[in-house]
MIGUDO-867179 format. One record per residue: residue in one letter; x, y, z of N, C-alpha, C, O in turn. Coordinates in steps of 0.05 Angstrom, whole numbers, padded with zeros to 5 digits, always signed. Layout:
N
AXYZXYZXYZXYZ
...
***
This chain:
86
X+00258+00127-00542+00272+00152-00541+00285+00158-00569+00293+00180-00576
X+00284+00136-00581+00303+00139-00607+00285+00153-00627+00290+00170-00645
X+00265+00143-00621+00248+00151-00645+00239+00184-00632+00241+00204-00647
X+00233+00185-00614+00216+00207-00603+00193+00204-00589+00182+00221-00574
X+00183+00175-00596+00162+00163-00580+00154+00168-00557+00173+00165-00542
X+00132+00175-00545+00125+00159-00515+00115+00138-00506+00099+00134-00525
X+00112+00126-00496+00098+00101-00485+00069+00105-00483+00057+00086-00473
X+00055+00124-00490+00022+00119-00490+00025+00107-00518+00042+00101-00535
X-00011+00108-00510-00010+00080-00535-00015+00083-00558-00016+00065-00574
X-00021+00109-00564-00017+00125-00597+00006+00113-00602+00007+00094-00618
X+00029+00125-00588+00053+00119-00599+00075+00094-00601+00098+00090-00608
X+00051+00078-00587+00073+00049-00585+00057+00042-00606+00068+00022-00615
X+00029+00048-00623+00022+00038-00646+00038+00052-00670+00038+00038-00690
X+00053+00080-00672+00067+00093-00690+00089+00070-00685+00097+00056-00703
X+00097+00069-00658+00128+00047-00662+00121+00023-00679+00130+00020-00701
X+00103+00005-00666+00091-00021-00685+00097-00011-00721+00112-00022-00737
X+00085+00007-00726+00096+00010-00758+00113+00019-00764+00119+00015-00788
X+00132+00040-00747+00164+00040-00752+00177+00014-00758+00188+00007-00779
X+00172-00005-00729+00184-00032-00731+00176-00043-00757+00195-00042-00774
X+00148-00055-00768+00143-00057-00794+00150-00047-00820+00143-00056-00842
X+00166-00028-00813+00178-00016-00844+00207-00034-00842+00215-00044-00863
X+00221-00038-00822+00250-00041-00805+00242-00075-00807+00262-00083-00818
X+00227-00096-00803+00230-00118-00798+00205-00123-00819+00190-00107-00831
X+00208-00160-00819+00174-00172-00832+00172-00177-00811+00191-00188-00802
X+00148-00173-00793+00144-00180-00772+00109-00171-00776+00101-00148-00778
X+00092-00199-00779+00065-00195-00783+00041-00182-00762+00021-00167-00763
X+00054-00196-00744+00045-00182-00719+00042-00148-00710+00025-00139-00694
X+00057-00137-00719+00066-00106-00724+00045-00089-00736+00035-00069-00726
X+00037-00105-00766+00015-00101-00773-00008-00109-00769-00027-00101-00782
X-00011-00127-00752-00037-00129-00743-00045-00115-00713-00065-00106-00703
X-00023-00119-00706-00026-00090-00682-00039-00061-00691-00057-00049-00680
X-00023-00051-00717-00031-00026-00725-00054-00021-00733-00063+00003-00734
X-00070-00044-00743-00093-00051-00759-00114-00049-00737-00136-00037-00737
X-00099-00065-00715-00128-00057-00688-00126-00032-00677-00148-00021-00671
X-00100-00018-00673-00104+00005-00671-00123+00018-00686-00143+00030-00677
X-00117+00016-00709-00132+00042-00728-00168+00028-00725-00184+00045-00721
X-00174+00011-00726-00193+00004-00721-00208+00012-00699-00228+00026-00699
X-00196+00003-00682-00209+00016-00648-00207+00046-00645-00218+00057-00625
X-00191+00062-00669-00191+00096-00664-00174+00103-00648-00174+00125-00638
X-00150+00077-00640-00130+00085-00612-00108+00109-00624-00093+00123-00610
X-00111+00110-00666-00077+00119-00674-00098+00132-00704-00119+00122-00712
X-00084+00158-00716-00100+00167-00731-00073+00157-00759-00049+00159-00756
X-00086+00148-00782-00070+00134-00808-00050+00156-00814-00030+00145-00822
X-00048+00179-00814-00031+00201-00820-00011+00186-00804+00009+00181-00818
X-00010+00179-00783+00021+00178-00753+00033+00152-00768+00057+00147-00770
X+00011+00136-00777+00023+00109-00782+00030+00113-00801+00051+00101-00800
X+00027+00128-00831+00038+00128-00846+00066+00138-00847+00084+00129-00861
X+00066+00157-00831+00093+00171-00824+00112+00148-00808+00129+00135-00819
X+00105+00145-00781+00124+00115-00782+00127+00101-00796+00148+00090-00792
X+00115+00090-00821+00114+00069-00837+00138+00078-00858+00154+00060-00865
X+00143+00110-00868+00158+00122-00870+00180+00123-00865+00200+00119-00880
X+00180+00131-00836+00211+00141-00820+00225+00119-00822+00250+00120-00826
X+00208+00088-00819+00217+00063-00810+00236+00064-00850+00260+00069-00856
X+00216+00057-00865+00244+00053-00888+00266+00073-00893+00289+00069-00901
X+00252+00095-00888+00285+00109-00897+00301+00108-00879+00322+00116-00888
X+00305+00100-00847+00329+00098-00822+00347+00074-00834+00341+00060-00854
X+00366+00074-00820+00384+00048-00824+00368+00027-00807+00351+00031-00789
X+00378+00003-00818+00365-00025-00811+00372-00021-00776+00396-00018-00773
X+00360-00021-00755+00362-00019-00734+00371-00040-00724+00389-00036-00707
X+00362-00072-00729+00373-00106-00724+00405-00103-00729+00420-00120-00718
X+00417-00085-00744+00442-00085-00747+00452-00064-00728+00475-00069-00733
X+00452-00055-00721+00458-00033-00702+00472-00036-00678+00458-00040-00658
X+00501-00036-00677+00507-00040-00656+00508-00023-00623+00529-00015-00613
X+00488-00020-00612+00481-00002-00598+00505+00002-00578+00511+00025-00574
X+00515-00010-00570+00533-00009-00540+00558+00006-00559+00571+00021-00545
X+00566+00006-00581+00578+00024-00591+00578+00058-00594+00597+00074-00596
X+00549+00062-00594+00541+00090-00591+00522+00100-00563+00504+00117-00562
X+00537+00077-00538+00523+00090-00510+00528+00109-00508+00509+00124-00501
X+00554+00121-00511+00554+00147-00497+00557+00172-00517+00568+00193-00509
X+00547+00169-00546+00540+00181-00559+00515+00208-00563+00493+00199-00569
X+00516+00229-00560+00491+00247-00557+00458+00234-00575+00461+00232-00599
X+00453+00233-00572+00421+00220-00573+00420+00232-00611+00420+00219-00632
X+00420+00261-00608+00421+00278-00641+00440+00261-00659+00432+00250-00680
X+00471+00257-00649+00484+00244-00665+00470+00216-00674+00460+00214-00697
X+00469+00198-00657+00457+00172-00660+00433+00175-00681+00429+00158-00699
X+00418+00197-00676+00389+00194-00701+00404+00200-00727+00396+00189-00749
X+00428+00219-00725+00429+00230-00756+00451+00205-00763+00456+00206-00787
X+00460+00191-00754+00477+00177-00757+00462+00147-00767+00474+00133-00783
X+00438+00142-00757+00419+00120-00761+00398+00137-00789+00384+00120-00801
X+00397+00149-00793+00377+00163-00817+00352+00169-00799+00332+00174-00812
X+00348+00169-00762+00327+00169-00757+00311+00200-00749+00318+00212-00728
X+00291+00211-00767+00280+00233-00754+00261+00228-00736+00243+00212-00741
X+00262+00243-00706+00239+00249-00692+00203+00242-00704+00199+00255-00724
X+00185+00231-00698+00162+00219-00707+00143+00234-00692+00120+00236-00702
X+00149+00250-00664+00134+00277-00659+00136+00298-00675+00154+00304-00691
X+00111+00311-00668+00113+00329-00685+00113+00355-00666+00115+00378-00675
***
């Protein structure tokens, strides 16, 4: 939700390289790698997560239960995070 994401699987491969800009986490990219391979995610989406992911604030630091009841808009502009739909 944070990101804009849905749960199909285009976009849990855009999340995998959000996360990868946001963590070293090798796995992330080799997720994205079979994606783009198998034709599941087109390189434009990933590049843009790969994107969104470095310029947001570090998300591992984020103390979430601080901004539960925060409007969803605040929390993105507050985190550096833009929407990854288009």
């Amino acid at each position: 939700m944070l990101t804009g994401l849905s749960a199909s699987t285009e976009d849990e491969f855009i999340l995998q390289a959000f996360t990868r800009a946001q963590v070293f986490r090798p796995s992330c990219a080799i997720l994205v790698l079979v994606g783009l391979i198998g034709g599941q995610c087109a390189i434009g989406q990933i590049i843009k997560g790969l994107k969104h992911g470095k310029l947001a604030t570090r998300l591992i630091n984020w103390d979430v239960a601080s901004d539960w009841e925060t409007p969803l808009s605040e929390v993105r502009e507050k985190l550096g995070i833009l929407p990854l739909i288009d």
